[in-house]
C-alpha positions as CSV (number, residue, x, y, z in Angstrom):
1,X,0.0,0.0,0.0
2,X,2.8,2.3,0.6
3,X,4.3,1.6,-2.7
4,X,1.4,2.5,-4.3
5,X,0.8,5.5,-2.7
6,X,4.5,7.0,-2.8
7,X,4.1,5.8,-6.9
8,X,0.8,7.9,-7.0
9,X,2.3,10.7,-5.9
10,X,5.9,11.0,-7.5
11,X,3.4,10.9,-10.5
12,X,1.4,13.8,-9.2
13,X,4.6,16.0,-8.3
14,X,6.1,15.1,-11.9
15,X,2.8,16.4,-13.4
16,X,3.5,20.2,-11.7
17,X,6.5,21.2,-13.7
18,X,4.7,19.7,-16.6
19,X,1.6,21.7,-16.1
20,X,3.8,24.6,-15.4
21,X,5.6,24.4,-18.9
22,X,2.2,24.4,-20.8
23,X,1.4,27.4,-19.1
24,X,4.4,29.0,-20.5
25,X,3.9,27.2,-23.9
26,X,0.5,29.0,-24.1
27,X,1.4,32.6,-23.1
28,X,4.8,32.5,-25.1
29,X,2.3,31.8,-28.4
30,X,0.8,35.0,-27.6
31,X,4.3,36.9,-28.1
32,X,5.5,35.3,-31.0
33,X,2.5,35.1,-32.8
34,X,2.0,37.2,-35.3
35,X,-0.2,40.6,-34.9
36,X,-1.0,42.9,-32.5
37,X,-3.8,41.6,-30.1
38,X,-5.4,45.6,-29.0
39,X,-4.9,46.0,-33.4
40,X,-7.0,43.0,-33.5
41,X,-9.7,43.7,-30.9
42,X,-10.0,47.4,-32.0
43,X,-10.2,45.7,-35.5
44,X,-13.0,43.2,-34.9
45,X,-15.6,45.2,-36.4
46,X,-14.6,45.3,-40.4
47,X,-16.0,48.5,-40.8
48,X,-15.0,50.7,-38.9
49,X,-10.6,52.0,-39.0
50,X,-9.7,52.5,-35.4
51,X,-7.3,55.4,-34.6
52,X,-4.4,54.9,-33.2
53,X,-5.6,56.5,-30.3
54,X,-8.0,54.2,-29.7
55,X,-5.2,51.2,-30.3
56,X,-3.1,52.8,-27.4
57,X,-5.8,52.8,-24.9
58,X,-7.0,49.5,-25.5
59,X,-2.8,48.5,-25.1
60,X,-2.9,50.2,-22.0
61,X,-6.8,48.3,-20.6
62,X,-5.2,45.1,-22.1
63,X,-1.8,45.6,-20.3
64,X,0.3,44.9,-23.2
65,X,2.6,48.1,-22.4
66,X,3.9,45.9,-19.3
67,X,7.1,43.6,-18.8
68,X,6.5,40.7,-20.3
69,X,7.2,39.2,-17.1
70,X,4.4,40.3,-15.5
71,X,1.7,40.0,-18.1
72,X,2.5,36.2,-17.3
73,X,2.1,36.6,-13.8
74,X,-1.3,38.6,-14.8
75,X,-2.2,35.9,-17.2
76,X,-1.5,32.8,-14.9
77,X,-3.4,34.3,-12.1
78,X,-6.3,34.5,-14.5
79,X,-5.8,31.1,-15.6
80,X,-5.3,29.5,-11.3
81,X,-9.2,31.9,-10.8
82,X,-10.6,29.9,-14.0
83,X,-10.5,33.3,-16.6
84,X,-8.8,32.3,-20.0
85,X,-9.3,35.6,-21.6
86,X,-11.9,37.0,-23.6
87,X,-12.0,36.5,-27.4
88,X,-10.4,39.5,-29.2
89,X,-12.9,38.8,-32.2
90,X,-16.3,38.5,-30.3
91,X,-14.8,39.5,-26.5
92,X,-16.9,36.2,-25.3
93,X,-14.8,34.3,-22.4
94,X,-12.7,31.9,-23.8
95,X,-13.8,29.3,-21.1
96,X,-17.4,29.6,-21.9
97,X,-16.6,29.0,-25.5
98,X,-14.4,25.9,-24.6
99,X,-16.9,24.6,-22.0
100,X,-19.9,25.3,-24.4
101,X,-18.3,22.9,-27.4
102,X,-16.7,20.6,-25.2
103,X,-19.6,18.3,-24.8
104,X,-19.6,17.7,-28.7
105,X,-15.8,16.6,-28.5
106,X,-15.8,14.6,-25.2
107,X,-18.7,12.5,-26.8
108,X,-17.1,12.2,-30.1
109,X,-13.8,11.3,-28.1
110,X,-15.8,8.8,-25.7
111,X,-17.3,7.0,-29.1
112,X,-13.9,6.8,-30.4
113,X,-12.2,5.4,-27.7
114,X,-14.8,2.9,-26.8
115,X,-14.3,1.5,-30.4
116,X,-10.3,1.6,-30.1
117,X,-10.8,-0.4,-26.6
118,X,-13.6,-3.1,-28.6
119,X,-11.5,-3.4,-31.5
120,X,-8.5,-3.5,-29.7
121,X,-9.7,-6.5,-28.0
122,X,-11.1,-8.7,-29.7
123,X,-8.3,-8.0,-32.6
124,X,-5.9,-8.4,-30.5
125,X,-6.9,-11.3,-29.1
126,X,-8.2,-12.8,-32.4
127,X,-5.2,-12.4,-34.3
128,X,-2.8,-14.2,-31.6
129,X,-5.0,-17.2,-30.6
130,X,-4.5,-17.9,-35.0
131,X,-1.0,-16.9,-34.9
132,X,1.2,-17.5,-38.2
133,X,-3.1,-18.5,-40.1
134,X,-4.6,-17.1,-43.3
135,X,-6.6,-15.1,-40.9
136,X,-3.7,-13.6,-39.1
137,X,-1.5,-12.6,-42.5
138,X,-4.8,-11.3,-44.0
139,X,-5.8,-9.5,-40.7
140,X,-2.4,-7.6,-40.3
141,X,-2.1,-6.8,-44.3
142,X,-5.4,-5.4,-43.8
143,X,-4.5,-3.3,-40.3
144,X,-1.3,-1.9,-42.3
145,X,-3.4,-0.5,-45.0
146,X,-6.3,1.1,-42.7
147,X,-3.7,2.7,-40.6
148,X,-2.0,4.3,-43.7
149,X,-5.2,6.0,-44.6
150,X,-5.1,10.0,-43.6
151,X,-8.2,10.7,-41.5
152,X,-9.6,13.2,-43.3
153,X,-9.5,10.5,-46.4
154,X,-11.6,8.1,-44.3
155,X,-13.8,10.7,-43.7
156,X,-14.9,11.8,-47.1
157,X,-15.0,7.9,-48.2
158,X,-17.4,7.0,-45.8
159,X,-19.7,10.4,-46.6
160,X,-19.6,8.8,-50.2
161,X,-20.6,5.6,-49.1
162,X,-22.8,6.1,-46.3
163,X,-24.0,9.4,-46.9
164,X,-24.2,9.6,-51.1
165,X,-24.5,6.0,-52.1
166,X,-26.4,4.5,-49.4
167,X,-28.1,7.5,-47.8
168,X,-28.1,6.4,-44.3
169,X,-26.5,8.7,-42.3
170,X,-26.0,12.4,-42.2
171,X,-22.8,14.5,-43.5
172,X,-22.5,17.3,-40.8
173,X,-23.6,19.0,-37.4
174,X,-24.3,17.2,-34.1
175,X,-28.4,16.9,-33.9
176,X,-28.2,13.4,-33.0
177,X,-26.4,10.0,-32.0
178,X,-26.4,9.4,-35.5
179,X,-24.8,12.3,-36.7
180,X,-21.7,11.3,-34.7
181,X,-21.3,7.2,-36.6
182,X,-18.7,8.5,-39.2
183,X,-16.7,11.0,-36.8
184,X,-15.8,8.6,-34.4
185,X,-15.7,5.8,-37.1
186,X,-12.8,8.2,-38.8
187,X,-10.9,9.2,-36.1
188,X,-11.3,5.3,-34.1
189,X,-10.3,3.2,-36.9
190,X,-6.6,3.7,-37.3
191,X,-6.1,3.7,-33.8
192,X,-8.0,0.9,-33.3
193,X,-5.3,-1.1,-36.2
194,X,-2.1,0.3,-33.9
195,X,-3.9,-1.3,-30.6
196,X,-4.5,-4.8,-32.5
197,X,-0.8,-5.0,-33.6
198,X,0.1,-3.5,-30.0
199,X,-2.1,-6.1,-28.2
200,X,-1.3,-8.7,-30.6
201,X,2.3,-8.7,-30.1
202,X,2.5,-8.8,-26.4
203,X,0.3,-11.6,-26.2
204,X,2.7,-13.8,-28.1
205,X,5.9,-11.9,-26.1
206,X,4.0,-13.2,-22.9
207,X,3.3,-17.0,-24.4
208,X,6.9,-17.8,-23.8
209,X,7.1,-17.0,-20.2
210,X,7.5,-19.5,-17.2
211,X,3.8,-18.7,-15.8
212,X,2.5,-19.5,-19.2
213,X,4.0,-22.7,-19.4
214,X,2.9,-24.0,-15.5
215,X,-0.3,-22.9,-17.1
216,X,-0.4,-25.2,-20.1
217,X,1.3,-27.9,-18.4
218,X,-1.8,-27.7,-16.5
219,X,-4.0,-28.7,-19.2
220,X,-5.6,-25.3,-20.0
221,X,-6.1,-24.6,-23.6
222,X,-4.3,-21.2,-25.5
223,X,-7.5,-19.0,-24.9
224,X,-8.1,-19.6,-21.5
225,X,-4.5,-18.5,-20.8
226,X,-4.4,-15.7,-22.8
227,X,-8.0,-14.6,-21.0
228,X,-7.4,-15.5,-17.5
229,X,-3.3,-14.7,-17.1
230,X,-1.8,-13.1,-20.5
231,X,-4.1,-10.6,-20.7
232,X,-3.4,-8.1,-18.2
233,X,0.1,-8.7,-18.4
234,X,0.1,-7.5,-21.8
235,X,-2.4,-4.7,-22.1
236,X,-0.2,-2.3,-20.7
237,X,1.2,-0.7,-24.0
238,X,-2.1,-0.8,-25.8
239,X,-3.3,1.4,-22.6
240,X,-0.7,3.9,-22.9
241,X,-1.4,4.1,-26.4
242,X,-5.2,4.3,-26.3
243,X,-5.1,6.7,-23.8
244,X,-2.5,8.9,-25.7
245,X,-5.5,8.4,-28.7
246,X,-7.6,9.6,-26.6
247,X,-6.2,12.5,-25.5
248,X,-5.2,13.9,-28.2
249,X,-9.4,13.4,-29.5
250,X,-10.4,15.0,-26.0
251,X,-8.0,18.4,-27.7
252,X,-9.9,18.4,-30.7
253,X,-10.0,16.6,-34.0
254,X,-9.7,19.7,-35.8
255,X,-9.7,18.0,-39.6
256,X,-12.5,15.7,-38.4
257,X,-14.8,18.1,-36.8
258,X,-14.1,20.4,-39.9
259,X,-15.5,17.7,-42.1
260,X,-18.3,16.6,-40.8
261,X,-19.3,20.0,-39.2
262,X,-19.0,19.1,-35.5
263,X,-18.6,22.5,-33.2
264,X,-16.5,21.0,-31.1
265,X,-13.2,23.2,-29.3
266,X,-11.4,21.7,-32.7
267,X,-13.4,23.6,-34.9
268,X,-13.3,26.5,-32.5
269,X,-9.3,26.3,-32.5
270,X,-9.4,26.6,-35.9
271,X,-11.2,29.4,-36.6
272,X,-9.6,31.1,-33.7
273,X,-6.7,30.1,-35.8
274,X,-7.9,31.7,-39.0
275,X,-9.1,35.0,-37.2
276,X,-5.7,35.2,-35.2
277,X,-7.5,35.3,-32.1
278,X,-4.7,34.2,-30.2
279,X,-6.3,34.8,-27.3
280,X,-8.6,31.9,-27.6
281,X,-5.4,30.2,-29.4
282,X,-3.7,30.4,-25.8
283,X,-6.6,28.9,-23.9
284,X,-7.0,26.0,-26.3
285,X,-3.6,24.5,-25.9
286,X,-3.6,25.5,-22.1
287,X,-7.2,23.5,-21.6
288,X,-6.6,21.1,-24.2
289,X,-2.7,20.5,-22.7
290,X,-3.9,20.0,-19.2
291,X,-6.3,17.5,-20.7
292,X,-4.0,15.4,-22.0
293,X,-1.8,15.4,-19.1
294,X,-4.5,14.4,-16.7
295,X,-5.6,11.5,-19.4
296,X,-1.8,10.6,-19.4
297,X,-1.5,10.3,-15.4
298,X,-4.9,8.2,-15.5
299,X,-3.4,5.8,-17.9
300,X,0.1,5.2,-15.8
301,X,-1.9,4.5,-13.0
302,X,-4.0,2.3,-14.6
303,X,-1.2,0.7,-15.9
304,X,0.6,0.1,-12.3
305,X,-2.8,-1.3,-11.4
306,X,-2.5,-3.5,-14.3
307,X,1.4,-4.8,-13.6
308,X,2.7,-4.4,-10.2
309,X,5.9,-3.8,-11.3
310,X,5.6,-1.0,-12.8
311,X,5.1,0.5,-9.2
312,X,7.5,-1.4,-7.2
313,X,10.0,-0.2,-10.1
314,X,10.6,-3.5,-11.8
């Protein structure tokens, strides 16, 4: 039990710094980006030419005239009191905006990574209990193709398929569950090939081991000790890979969400990319970064849970 706990919490004091150098990845975007942000807010409205009167005053409201040293200080209080800024195209908080299109991407993400786990699985698993078969050439011919194939090229072949050809689903927005079948299908499916070949090849790295052959000397057939004790021993990389999968989904599939016309915080990143709001730029990557660092943590503990060893520092 203390193992565990001192593990839990050398990977809690690792995430600070990490956390810390996001922070700083964000707001340095902001200075080497492009633009001037009180020129861009004083600009929002295309019609109207503000004076450079006005652009000054809005530097001095905005704080830009400071050390740049303290505009982080500023800017990471905001951030630790919840504020991300306010758009400089709209001047709508950037947290509403994120929280407001986030449930779009977390289900889109949730979809996804339930397929990656299924597929994972029972490919996985499949393809090792027929090692060396027909079925297992063909299977990982077939996983090396699919994982080849771009996203975004998965995406407009299954709106020609499903949504010209067959007419069975619909090509954009987020009405319903079924609007949401060829996102996550796009996004899930090459993923879902890395996992198989991931899961597959531990499986047989385990077979060889002492506790595997006590087992069949035992009597119990391949799939019973590939369920019961291979398993969890070899599910560890496929975890740290699916939940790398799925944080990078939980930041946005910006291509994807494009496609199908998802608003999700991709699509919002994206046109905050097109606008040079960098505002909202700088609280993307900060809320999408600490995402991905939480999902990250989850997954190592998961995987200590998984192998001891990994804890106890074997």
């Amino acid at each position: 039990m203390n193992q565990t706990l001192r593990y839990i919490g050398k990977k809690l004091l690792w995430t600070i710094p990490i956390l810390l150098g996001i922070t700083l990845l964000a707001f340095a975007l902001g200075l080497i980006a492009r633009g001037d942000p009180a020129v861009n807010r004083a600009s929002a409205d295309p019609d109207y030419i503000p004076t450079e009167e006005e652009i000054q005053a809005l530097r001095e409201e905005l704080g830009l005239d400071d050390p740049v040293l303290i505009q982080y200080g500023r800017w990471l209080g905001g951030v630790l009191r919840g504020d991300l800024g306010r758009s400089l195209i709209d001047d709508k908080p950037v947290l509403d905006e994120l929280l407001r299109l986030l449930p779009n991407t977390l289900l889109l993400s949730v979809l996804a990574l339930a397929v990656i786990a299924a597929a994972g699985l029972l490919g996985g698993i499949c393809l090792s209990l027929f090692r060396d078969s027909f079925l297992d050439v063909a299977g990982r011919v077939v996983l090396v193709f699919l994982m080849s194939v771009p996203g975004f090229c998965m995406a407009y072949f299954m709106i020609w398929l499903f949504a010209q050809k067959l007419r069975v689903l619909p090509t954009s927005g987020a009405d319903g569950p079924e609007n949401f079948i060829m996102p996550c299908l796009a996004v899930a499916i090459g993923s879902a090939c890395v996992v198989i070949r991931l899961l597959r090849s531990s499986i047989l790295g385990e077979m060889g081991k002492n506790y595997v052959l006590t087992a069949q000397a035992k009597g119990l057939r391949r799939g019973q000790i590939i369920l019961r004790h291979v398993l969890r021993n070899a599910l560890t990389p496929s975890v740290t890979y699916a939940a790398n999968a799925f944080g990078g989904l939980l930041g946005g599939s910006m291509i994807t969400e494009s496609v199908f016309s998802i608003p999700g915080i991709g699509s919002y990143a994206l046109t905050a990319i097109s606008k040079r709001d960098y505002t909202a730029i700088q609280g993307y990557v900060l809320f999408t970064g600490f995402a991905f660092v939480l999902v990250c943590l989850l997954a190592d503990l998961i995987c200590a849970w998984l192998n001891p060893k990994i804890r106890l520092g074997g």
